[in-house]
C-alpha positions in Angstrom: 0.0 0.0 0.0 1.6 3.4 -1.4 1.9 6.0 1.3 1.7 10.0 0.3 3.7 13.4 0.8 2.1 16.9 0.2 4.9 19.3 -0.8 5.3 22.3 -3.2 7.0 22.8 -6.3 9.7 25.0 -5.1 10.8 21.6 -2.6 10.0 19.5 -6.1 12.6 21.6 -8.0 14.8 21.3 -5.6 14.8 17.6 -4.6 14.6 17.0 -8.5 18.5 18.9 -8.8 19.9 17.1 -5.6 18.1 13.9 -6.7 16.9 13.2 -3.1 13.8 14.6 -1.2 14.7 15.6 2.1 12.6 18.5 3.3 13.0 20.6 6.8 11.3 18.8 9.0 13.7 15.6 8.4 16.4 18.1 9.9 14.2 19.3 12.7 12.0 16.4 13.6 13.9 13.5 12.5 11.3 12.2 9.7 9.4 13.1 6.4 5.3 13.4 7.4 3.7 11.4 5.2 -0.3 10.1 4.7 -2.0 6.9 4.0 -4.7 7.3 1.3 -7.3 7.7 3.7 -5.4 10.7 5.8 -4.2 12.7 2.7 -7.8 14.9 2.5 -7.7 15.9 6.2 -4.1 16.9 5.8 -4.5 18.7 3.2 -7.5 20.5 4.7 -5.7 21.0 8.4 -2.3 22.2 6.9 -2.6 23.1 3.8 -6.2 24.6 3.0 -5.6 27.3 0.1 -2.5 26.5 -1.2 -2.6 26.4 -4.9 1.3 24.9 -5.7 1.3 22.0 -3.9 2.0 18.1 -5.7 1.1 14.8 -4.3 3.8 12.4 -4.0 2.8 9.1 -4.0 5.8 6.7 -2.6 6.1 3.0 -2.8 6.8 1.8 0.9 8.8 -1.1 -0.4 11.4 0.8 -2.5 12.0 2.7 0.4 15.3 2.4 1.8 14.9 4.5 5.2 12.8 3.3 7.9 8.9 4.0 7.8 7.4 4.0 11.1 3.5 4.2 11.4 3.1 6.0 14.5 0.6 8.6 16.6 3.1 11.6 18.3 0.1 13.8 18.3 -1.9 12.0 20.3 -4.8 12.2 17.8 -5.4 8.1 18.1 -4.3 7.9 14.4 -0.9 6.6 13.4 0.8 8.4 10.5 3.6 7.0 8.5 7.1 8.6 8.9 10.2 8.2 7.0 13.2 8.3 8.6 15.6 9.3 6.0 15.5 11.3 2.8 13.9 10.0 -0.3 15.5 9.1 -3.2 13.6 10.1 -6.3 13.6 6.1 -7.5 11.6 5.8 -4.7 8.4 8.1 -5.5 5.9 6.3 -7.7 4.0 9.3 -9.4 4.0 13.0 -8.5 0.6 15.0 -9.2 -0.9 18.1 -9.2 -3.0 18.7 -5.9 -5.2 21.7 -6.2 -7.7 22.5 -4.0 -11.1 23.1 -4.9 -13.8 26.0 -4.5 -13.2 27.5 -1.0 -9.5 26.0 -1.1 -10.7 22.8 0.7 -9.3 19.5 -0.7 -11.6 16.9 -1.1 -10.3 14.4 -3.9 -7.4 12.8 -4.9 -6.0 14.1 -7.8 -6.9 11.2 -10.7 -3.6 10.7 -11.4 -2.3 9.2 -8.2 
């Protein structure tokens, strides 16, 4: 089962030059936030309702070399998967256009993931 990142395309362009994906929070927090299909919607809504440059990565958790931990740190009683390393590019699936919809509220997938 594919897991999912929401990121812009400024953090796109630049993973696509170094050839990795390794955003801030990695740094800061140790892991790379990521949804399963179910959880991608209610992210989007919660953190990034409005936002009109964002792309949907959709990673296969088997090519992943880091470790993925599915796990709850905010106490919301719903585990999340992390990755605990960058991402190689070989790693990602698909990427997609994720555009909100009237109102800026998310509330499909895009039809290419």
């Amino acid at each position: 089962m594919n897991i999912y990142h929401i990121l812009n395309r400024k953090q796109w362009g630049e993973a696509e030059k170094r050839g990795f994906y390794a955003p801030d929070s990695l740094e800061k927090g140790g892991f790379i936030h990521c949804s399963t299909e179910k959880q991608v919607i209610p992210t989007a809504n919660r953190r990034f309702r409005g936002s009109k440059d964002l792309l949907l990565l959709v990673v296969n958790p088997k090519k992943v070399k880091a470790k993925i931990v599915y796990e709850d740190l905010k106490g919301i009683g719903e585990d999340h998967p992390h990755v605990y390393g960058k991402l190689l590019l070989s790693e990602i699936e698909s990427i997609a256009e994720f555009k909100p919809e009237s109102g800026g509220h998310f509330k499909r997938l895009p039809p290419q993931v």
